[in-house]
C-alpha positions, 0 to 999 in steps of 0.5 A: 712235799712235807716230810713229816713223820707218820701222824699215828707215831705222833699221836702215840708220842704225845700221848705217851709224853703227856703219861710218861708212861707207855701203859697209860698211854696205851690205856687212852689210845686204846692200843697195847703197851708193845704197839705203844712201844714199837710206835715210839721206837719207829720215831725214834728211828725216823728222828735219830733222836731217843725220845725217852729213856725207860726204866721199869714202869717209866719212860722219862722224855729225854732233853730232845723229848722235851722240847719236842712234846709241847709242840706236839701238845700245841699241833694237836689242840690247832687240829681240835680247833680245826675240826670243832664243831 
C-alpha cells in the first residue's frame, strides 16, 4: 500500500511552490488563504519537514521545500499527460 500524503495537500504544495506566496495560491485554487495555509501545515506535519519558512506577505521554500517542489512540478505534468485528451 502506497503512503503517500493526501492528493489535495499536494496540489496546494505545488501551488503555493510555484507563487511562494499562500494568497496567490490561494487565488488559482480557488480556496482561502487560511485553507491554503492549514493544507500546507498538515503536510508539514505529515513530512516532519518545514517546507516554507514565512514572512508577511511570503512564504520562502525551505532547503527541503526545494527539492521537493520540482518533483511535484514533474508528477502533476505526468497526470495532465494522462488525463489529456
Amino acid at each position: 500500500m502506497r503512503t503517500l500524503p493526501p492528493l489535495s495537500a499536494v496540489r496546494v504544495f505545488d501551488a503555493a511552490a510555484r507563487h511562494e506566496n499562500f494568497t496567490q495560491a490561494a487565488a488559482e485554487l480557488g480556496m482561502t488563504q487560511a485553507a491554503v495555509s492549514y493544507q500546507i501545515r498538515l503536510l508539514e506535519e505529515r513530512l516532519g519537514l518545514s517546507l516554507f519558512t514565512r514572512a508577511k506577505g511570503r512564504a520562502s521554500l525551505t532547503d527541503a521545500g526545494r527539492r521537493i517542489a520540482p518533483l511535484t512540478a514533474s508528477a502533476f505534468e505526468t497526470l495532465e499527460e494522462a488525463f489529456s485528451g
